[in-house]
C-alpha angles and dihedrals in degrees: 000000000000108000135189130204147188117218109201105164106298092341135072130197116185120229125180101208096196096168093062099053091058081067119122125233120249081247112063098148091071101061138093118215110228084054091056091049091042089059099038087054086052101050095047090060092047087054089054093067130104111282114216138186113241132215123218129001130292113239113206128202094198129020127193117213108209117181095194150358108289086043092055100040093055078073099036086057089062097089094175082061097041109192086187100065093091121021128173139188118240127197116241097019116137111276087234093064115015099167147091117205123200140171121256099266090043090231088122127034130167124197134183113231091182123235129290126058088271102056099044088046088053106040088038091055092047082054092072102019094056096071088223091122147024101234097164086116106029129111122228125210124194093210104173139113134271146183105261147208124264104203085054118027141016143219115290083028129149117224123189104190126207087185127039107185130191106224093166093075098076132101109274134207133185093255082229083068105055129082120280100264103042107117091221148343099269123093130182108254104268091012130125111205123047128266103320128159089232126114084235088073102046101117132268094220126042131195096201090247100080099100131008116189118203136207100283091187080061095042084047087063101043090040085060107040089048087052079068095066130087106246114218117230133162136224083232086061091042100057092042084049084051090060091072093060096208150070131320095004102062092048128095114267122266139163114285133189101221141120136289117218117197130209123157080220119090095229128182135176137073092261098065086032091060091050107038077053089051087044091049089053102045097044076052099052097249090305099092120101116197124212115136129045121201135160098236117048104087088042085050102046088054099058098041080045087058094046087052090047086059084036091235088142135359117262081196084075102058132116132195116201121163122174117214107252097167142000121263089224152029126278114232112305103006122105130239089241098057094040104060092032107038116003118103103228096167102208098115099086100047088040086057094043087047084054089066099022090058095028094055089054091060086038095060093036095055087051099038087055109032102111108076091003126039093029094066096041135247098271105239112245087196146044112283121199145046134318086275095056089241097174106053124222166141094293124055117234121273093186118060126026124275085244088072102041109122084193 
């Protein structure tokens, strides 16, 4: 029987909440609509069972973060998992996406923050602070889709990201505004030149956002385990890839180690892409590769930070996967305008299908080893937080300067 509950402190009152579900996504033009009825359909049953209270928190092994609907169906699809056993109402999630969904056994549960910095801080931070569930041992992976870059990565591509930056938090001018020579309209907060990877241009304020680093020995394993699957790719994504006429574009997709930068802004073109990648080295200290742009990581990284910081859950255990949609920039002779607006690059659906394809394989293998492996945790090689140090440990920062260390 599916069930659905809602946790509110010790005590939880179902509610089906059946006028939410018939949302669209923000992203309408992606989907095909006999998929959409065919969920709906689905949903609405599922709202029809018997609503229950529960007793006592669900503790995950393994939790998928979705940011909207075609990155959460891939899941729901996989009907010998069956994220749908066992769902539960959060509060505070986005009213978009309310629920929680989990597998019988709750080892492992997926949820949907919604797009946007706001919406994956918010829902993310409902995760922890709702009681539902014991997350103190669970691993998190970030499993969406992103822009990506063209000199390292290609369309249907898997990315597994050490860094996740926020490039969007900078001071911004119109580019038609800045002097001559200024490569393009973006400058570090309390800097004086634009994006450049030079030690001259790291800010002279800092958020505390502006970088997360993650466990690498644990990126090293998933990296590995997702190089296993068969990645799915089209003949549609290949001759738009061709159009590059160079490496690694034009290549098949496979599974990279690179960086994830973050803006709340939907951004195209080589200029910003030169210098989000400038801005990614230098917040890194000349060590960050960036490959894949999306709208939630930062905002996730925070709240999951915070958690840590309560120790409500382990930032040792998070993962940060991204498959390539779309290309930051323009091939040869087209123009930025028409290809992010017009222009039919093809890579949405394999990038969709590699979310599941890579993400199953670390699924199973998280499972398959968790006695003796995963339950104690992959120990981390490398410093793991934010630019305060924040999380305190055995290894000193490598991101952020020792001014604005707050350990």
């Amino acid at each position: 029987m599916k069930l659905i509950s809602l946790c509110l402190s010790a005590l939880c009152v179902g509610d089906a909440l059946a006028s939410s579900f018939a949302r669209t996504s923000a992203k309408p033009e992606y989907h095909s609509v006999s998929r959409d009825v065919a969920r709906r359909s689905k949903l609405a049953k599922r709202d029809a069972s018997t609503l229950c209270s529960s007793t006592g928190s669900i503790k995950p092994k393994f939790f998928i973060i979705s940011m909207f609907e075609s990155e959460a169906d891939i899941w729901y699809e996989d009907t010998i998992l069956n994220l749908y056993a066992n769902n539960v109402t959060v509060p505070g999630f986005s009213p978009l996406y309310p629920d929680a969904h989990c597998t019988a056994s709750g080892e492992v549960c997926q949820m949907t923050t919604g797009e946007g910095e706001i919406n994956a801080a918010g829902s993310v931070n409902a995760l922890w602070l709702s009681g539902c569930f014991d997350l103190t041992s669970t691993y998190f992976m970030i499993a969406g889709i992103s822009g990506g870059n063209p000199h390292v990565v290609t369309t249907g591509s898997v990315t597994f990201a050490k860094y996740a930056v926020q490039v969007g938090l900078q001071e911004e001018f119109d580019q038609s505004q800045v002097p001559a020579n200024a490569t393009s309209g973006y400058y570090p907060q309390g800097a004086y030149y634009p994006d450049e990877a030079n030690p001259i241009d790291y800010p002279g304020s800092l958020y505390g956002t502006e970088v997360f680093e993650v466990n690498e020995n644990l990126l090293d394993r998933v990296f590995y385990v997702a190089s296993l699957a068969t990645l799915n790719d089209t003949q549609a994504a290949a001759e738009y890839r061709a159009t590059y006429g160079y490496a690694p574009a034009n290549q098949p997709p496979s599974v990279v180690k690179c960086d994830s930068a973050t803006s709340d802004q939907y951004w195209s073109g080589s200029v910003l892409g030169y210098a989000f990648s400038n801005y990614t080295e230098l917040m890194t200290n000349g060590t960050g590769l960036y490959c894949g742009t999306q709208q939630e990581d930062n905002a996730t990284l925070e709240s999951l930070l915070r958690g840590a910081i309560l120790k409500k859950l382990d930032f040792s255990r998070v993962i940060i996967m991204r498959t390539i949609s779309d290309f930051d920039r323009a091939p040869p002779g087209e123009t930025e305008v028409y290809h992010l607006l017009y222009a039919d690059q093809e890579g949405f659906e394999p990038s969709i299908q590699n979310i599941y394809n890579a993400g199953i394989e670390v699924v199973k293998d998280v499972l398959m080893y968790w006695n003796g492996t995963y339950d104690k945790g992959l120990k981390p090689g490398n410093y793991i937080g934010d630019v305060f140090n924040s999380l305190p440990g055995d290894i000193p920062p490598n991101i952020g300067t020792p001014a604005d260390y707050i350990n």
